[in-house]
N, C-alpha and C positions, 0 to 999 in steps of 0.2 A: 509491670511498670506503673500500672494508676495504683497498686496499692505502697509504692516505694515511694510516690509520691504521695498519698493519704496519709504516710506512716511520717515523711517528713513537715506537714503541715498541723498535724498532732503536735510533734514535738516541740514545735513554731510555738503554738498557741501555749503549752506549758512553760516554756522558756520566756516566752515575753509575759506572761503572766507571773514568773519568779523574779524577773527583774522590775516588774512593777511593786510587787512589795517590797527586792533591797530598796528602792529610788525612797520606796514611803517611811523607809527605817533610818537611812542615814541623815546623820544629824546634819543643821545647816550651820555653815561657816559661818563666821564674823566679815564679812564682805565689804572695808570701807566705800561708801558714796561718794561715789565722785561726782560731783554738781557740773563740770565739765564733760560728762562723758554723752556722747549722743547715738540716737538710733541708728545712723549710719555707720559710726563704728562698731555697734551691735551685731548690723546685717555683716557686717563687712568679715566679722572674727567667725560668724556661723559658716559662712559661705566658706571661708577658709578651711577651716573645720571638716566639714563636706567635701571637700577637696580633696586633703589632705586621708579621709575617710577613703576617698574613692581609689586614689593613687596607693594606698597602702595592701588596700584588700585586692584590686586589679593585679598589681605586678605577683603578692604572694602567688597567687589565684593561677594566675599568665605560669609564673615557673614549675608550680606544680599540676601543668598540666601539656606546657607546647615540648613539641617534640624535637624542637632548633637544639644543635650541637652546644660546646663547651660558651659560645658566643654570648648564651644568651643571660649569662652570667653580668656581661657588662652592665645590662639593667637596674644592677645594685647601685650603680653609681647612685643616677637618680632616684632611686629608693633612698639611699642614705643623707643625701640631698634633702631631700622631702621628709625625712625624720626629724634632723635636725629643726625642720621648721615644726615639726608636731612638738619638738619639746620648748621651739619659743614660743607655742601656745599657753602651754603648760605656764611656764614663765608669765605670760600677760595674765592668765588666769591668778598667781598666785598674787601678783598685785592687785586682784579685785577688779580688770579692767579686760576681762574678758565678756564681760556684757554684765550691764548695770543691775541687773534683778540678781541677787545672791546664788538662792536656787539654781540660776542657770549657770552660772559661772560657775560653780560647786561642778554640776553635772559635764561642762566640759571640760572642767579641771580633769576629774576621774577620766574620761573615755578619753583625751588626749593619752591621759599618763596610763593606760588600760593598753593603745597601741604599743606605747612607750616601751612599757616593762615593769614599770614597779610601782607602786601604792604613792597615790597623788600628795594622801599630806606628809610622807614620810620626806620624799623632796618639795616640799613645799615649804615646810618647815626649817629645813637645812636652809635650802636658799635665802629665805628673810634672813637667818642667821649670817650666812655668806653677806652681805649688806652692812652686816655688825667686826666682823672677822677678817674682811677682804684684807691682805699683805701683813695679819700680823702672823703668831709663832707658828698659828694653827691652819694658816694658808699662805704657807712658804715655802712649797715643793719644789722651787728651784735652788733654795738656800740649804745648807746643814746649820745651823748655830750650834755657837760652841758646846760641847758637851753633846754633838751627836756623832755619830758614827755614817762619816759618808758615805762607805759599800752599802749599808743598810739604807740608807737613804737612795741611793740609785737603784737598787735593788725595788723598795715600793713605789721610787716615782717612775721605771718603766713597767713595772704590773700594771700601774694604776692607767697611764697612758696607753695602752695596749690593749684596754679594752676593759680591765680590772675595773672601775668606776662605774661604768655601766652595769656590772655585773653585780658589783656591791649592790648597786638599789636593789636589784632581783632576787639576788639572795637574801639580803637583810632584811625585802618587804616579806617574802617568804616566812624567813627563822620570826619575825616580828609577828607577824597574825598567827604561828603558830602556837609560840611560848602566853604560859600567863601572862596578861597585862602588869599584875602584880611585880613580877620578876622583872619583865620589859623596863618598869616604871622605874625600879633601886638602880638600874645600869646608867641611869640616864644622873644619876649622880655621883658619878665618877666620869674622869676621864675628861681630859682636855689637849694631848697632842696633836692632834689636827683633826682638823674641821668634821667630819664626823664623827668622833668620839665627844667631842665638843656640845654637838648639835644637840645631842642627849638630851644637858640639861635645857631645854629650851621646848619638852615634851611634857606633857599634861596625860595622867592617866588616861583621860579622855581622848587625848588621840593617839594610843595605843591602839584604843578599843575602835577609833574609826579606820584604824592602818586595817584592822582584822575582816571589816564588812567590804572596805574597797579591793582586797585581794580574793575576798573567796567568790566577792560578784565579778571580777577581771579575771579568775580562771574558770568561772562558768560561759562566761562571753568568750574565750577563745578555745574553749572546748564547743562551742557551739556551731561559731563561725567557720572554726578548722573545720569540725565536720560537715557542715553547709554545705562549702565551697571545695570542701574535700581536698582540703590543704596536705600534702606532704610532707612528715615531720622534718625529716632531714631538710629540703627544700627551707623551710622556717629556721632551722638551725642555723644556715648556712649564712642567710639573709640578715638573721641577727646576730651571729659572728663579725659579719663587715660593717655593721650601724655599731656594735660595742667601738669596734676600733676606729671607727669613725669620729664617733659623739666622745668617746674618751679624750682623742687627741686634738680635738678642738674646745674641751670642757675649761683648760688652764691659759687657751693660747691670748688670750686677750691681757693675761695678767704676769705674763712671763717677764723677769728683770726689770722691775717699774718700779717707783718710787716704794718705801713702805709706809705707803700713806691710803686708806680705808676707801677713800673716795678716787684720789688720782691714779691710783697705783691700778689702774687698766689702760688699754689703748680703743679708739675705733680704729677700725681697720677697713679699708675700700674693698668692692667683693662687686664679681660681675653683677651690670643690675637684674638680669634671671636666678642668680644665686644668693644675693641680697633679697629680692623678693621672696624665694623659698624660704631664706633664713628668718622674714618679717622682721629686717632689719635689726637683728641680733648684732652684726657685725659694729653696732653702733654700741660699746658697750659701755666708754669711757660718759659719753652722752646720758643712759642711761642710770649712770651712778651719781652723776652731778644734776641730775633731775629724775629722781625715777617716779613722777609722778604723771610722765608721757605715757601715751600709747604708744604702740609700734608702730603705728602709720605718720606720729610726726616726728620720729629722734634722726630722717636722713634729714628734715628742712632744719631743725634746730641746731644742726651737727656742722662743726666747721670742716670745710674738706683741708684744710691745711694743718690740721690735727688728727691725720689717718697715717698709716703705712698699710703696704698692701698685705692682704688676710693670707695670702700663699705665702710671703717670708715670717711671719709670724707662725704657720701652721709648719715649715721648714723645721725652724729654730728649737720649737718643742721636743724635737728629738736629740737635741744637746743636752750632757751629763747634768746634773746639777751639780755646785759647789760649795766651795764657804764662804759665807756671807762676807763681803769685802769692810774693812775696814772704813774706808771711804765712801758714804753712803751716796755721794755723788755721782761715782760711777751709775747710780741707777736712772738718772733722770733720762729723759726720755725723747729719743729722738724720732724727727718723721722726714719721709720721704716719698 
């Protein structure tokens, strides 16, 4: 027993020793300054952080290890719950407003996106773009335009809602850190059908080369932790099975049949205030597009509540066909209730 511990505290010590030089290698973002931003929203995004930290590795931890029947499966809810807000972290990070010092917002960019699943600037990247992209050709999953083929279109927009979207970061940061950067870099000049083939061009060799350092140090952290905490694969499979299909089918829900206009063309949407808190006020999204230079702690005061519908008939609706774009652009405007 004291040498299985000796043998675990060795490994401690080499491990956190390897991530001290990736932390010295990877290069630092371009972080804008926000002259607005203060220590209290600092402590506030760490402590969340922490939380969210705690809550993630508890429940895996908790499943791969109690001996409660088929029940204790329900746990995922608020597991998926509590992801959901790891990836509005990610989000506040990638507008630089995860805390003021670069360096740090860099490093909870990556360990947000490390629980997450996939390589921090790979969706980080895309999202800024998303910002550029919102409702036109290339993020229009609920629409065919003319000259597409609807089966095909229903076809990728229930993969993608189902969990597919999720999957794509995991794969892509995967097939990405592992192909030449070279190679990575020529894809990234083609292709513009929807939003991630898009996103490409909007890549810099250089963050090829940083998708490659934040995946191989995010499958040494959970080769580490699994083995730590002596995580059960299947148990983690299972877990991340229901946060794909989770995070997928709320990835579009805010942008579904809305105007096709960049900025309007999302909704807020109302969300218990426990569920709105996990989400760190994501459900605010319409808010966040017409000012995205908030934190998440003020988009509920900024946000009019007579411009919401609730976030359950919106997360409904997503599982309606998509069609062809109407004629009458009118039908898209947007109703609240």
């Amino acid at each position: 027993m004291h040498s299985s511990r000796l043998d675990k505290t060795q490994v401690s010590d080499v491990f956190f020793a390897y991530i001290k030089a990736f932390i010295s290698r990877m290069p630092k973002p371009n972080v804008q300054d926000d002259a607005t931003s203060s220590h209290r929203f600092d402590r506030a995004n760490l402590l969340a952080l922490m939380l969210q930290t705690s809550v993630w590795a508890g429940i895996l931890t908790w499943l791969s290890h109690t001996g409660v029947g088929p029940l204790k499966w329900l746990v995922l809810i608020p597991f998926c719950i509590i992801m959901q807000g790891v990836f509005s972290m990610m989000h506040e990070t990638f507008h630089g407003f995860g805390h003021r010092h670069g360096r740090v917002n860099y490093m909870m960019m990556w360990w947000a996106s490390t629980m997450f699943g996939a390589s921090a600037t790979l969706i980080h990247i895309n999202h800024l773009g998303h910002h550029v992209r919102n409702r036109t050709r290339a993020e229009r999953a609920d629409f065919a335009s003319p000259g597409e083929s609807l089966p095909r279109k229903w076809a990728e927009y229930y993969s993608a809602i189902l969990g597919g979207i999720w999957l794509g970061g995991l794969v892509g940061s995967i097939v990405l850190a592992l192909l030449p950067a070279g190679v990575a870099n020529n894809w990234s000049k083609r292709g513009d059908d929807n939003t991630y083939a898009a996103a490409f061009k909007d890549f810099s060799l250089r963050d090829f080369q940083r998708i490659r350092f934040e995946v191989l140090g995010g499958i040494a952290v959970w080769l580490f932790v699994g083995w730590l905490l002596d995580w059960e694969p299947v148990v983690v499979l299972i877990a991340y099975v229901a946060f794909a299909f989770s995070w997928s089918s709320l990835q579009w829900v805010y942008h579904m049949r809305t105007p096709l206009d960049v900025v309007e063309g999302t909704y807020n949407m109302r969300a218990p205030i426990l569920v709105r808190w996990a989400f760190l006020n994501f459900n605010y999204n319409l808010t966040h597009h017409r000012r995205p230079g908030l934190r998440w702690q003020q988009l509920h005061a900024a946000s009019n509540a007579a411009e919401t519908r609730p976030l359950w008939f919106g997360w409904l609706q997503i599982f309606l066909p998509p069609r062809r774009l109407p004629a009458d652009l009118s039908q898209l405007d947007k109703t609240y209730f």
